[in-house]
N, C-alpha and C positions, 0 to 999 in steps of 0.2 A: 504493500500500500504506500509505501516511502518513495519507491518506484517510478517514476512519470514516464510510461512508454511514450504517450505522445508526443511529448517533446522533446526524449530521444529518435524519434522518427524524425522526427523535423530535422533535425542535428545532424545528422546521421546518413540519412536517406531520403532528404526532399521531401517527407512524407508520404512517400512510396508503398513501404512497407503497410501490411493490413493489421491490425489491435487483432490479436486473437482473444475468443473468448471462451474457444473450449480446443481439444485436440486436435480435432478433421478439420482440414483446411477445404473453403467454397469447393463448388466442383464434385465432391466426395459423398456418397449414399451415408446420410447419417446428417449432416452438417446443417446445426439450427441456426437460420440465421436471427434470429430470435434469442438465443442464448447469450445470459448474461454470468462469466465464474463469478461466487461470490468473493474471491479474495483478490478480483482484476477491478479495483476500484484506486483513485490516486486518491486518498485520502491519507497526509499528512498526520492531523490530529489523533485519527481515529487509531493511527498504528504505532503512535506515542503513548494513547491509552493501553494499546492492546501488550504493548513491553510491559508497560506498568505492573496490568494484571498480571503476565506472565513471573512477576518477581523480580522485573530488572529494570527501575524506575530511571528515566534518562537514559536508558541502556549499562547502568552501572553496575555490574557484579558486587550485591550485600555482601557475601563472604570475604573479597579482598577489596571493596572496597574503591577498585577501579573498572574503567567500562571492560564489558565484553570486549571478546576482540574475534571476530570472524574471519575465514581463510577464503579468499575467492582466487580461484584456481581459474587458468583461463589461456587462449593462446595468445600470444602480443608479436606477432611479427613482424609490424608494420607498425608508422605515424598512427594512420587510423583504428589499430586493433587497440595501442596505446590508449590514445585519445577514448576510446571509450570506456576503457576498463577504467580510468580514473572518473569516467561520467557514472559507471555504475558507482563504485567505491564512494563517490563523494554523495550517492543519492539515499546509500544504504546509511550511510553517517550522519545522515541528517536525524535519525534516530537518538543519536549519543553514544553509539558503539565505535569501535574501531575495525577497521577492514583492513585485512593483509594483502597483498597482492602476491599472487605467485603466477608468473610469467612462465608459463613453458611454451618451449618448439610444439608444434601440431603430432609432433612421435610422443613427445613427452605427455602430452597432454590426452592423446588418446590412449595412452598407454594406464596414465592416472587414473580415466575411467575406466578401462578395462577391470583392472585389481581396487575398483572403489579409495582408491588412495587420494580423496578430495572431501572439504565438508562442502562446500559451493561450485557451481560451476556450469555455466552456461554450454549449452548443447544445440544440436539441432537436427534435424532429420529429410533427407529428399526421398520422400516414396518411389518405392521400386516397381508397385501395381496400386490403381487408382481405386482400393477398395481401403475399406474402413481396418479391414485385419491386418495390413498393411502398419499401421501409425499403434492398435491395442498389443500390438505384439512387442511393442517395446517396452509394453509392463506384464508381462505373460512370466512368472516365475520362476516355468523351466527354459525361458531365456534366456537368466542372468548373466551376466559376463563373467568368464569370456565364453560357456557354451553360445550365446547369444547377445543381442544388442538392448536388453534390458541393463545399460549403465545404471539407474535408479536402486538398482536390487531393491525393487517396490514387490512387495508380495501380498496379494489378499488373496483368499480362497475362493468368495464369492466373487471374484473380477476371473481370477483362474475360469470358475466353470463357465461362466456365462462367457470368455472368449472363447473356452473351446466348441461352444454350441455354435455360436454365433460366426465364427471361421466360414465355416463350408457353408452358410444359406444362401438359398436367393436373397434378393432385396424384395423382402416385402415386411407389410407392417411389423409382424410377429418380431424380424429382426431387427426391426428399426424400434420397437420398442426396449430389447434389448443394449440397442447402443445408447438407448437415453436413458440405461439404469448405470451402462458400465460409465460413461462420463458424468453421471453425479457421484459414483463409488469414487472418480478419479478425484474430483473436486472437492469432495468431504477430506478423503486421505491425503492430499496433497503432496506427492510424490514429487511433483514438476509442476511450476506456474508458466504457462503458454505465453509467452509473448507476442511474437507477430507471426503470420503469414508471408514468405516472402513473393513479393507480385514485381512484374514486369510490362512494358510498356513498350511496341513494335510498330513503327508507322509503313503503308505500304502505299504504294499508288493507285489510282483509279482504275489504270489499266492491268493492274495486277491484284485481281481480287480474289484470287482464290491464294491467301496467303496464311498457311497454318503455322503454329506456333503452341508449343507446348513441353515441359517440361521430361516428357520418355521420346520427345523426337527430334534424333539429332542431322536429320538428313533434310528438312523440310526444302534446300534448297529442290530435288525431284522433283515435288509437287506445284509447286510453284506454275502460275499459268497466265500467258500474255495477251492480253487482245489486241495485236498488232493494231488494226485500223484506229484505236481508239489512242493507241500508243503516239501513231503518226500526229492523228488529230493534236493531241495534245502539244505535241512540240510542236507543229505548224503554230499554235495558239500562243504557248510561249515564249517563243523565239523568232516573232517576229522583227522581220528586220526594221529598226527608225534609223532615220536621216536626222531628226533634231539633234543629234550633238555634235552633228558634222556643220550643221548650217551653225549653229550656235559658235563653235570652234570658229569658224571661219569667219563670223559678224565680229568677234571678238580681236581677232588676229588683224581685221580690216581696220578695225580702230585703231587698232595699236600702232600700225604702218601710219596712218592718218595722222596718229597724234605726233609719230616722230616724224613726218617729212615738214609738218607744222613747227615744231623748235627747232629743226635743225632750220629751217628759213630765217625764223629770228632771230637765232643764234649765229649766221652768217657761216652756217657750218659747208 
């Protein structure tokens, strides 16, 4: 809640990126767009209370006396990885804790989630098939890392069954009831807070409309399709040929000879 996605997107990424509000990204059998996590709210005050309650009022450990101090593990390989690992660090300390930063290489750092050797640590995932089982299997138990890509080692029993049911269905209600118990299971346990959806932006021409774009297709140049005649039209349209900056150039050029054959007369040149 300390959190400001928003205006990390801004920062960041022009605003590009999508607020997520639950696992499944648009696009995906399952995806409410209607759904609100209850822990994806930016509410400052509310998560200064909610330390309090927790027993750690200003984020200050009673026992010694000084703030917490949390490890955010993360890659940095770059100005911008930099750049934002201190945006997060500086948004979680608004609380009164202290944030570590631990900078690893992308080896180190997938390595870290492999054997759970992190308490924090931002992640992310590109689907490999555009169905829902696809994104629940990264909390599926017998998973966990390294048999599997559950980094979380998130384990419930009733999220276990209801994925394995729910794996092999058609898309119909039944199962889509299903995926709206297993993402309130996800949201209660909170395993992982969703951040954004990553979204992209493709401009094509008029004459090229049949222009696909998608995340599993990396050949789209094949399908690609031209309407010649409209293609021609088009550039007869904008590339037509003017004469104004020649006539322009040349009115211009006239004066100038004008203005000097006029001093050089006075000037008895």
């Amino acid at each position: 809640m300390a959190y400001d996605e928003d205006l990390a997107s801004q920062i960041f990424s022009n605003g590009v990126e999508l607020n997520a509000q639950q696992l499944l990204p648009p696009g995906t059998f399952g995806y409410d767009p209607n759904a609100r996590h209850i822990w994806k709210q930016h509410n400052l005050e509310l998560a200064r209370r909610m330390i309090r309650e927790a027993g750690y009022p200003d984020g200050i450990d009673p026992a010694s006396g000084k703030p917490l101090e949390l490890q955010l593990a993360l890659t940095a390989e770059s100005a911008g990885a930099r750049q934002m690992a201190e945006f997060e660090k500086k948004q979680i300390e608004q609380l009164g804790v202290k944030v570590r930063l631990i900078e690893n290489s992308w080896e180190k750092q997938q390595e870290a989630l492999e054997r759970g050797a992190y308490q924090i640590a931002p992640t992310g995932w590109y689907m490999t098939t555009p169905d829902p089982e696809n994104f629940f299997e990264l909390f599926y138990s017998k998973a966990i890392a390294p048999r599997g890509n559950n980094t979380s080692r998130y384990s419930n029993p009733e999220f276990d069954l209801l994925y394995e049911r729910m794996r092999s269905m058609e898309n119909t209600p039944e199962r889509l009831v299903i995926i709206r118990r297993m993402n309130q299971i996800m949201e209660e346990d909170c395993p992982v807070i969703p951040l954004f959806h990553n979204a992209a932006y493709a401009l094509n021409q008029p004459w090229a409309p049949q222009v696909t774009a998608n995340k599993f297709l990396t050949n789209e140049a094949k399908f690609l399709d031209v309407d010649v005649p409209m293609r021609e039209a088009k550039q007869a349209e904008w590339n037509r040929r003017t004469y104004l900056p020649l006539w322009v150039g040349g009115a211009l050029l006239g004066i100038c000879v004008g203005y000097g054959i006029q001093w050089a007369r006075r000037n008895n040149v």
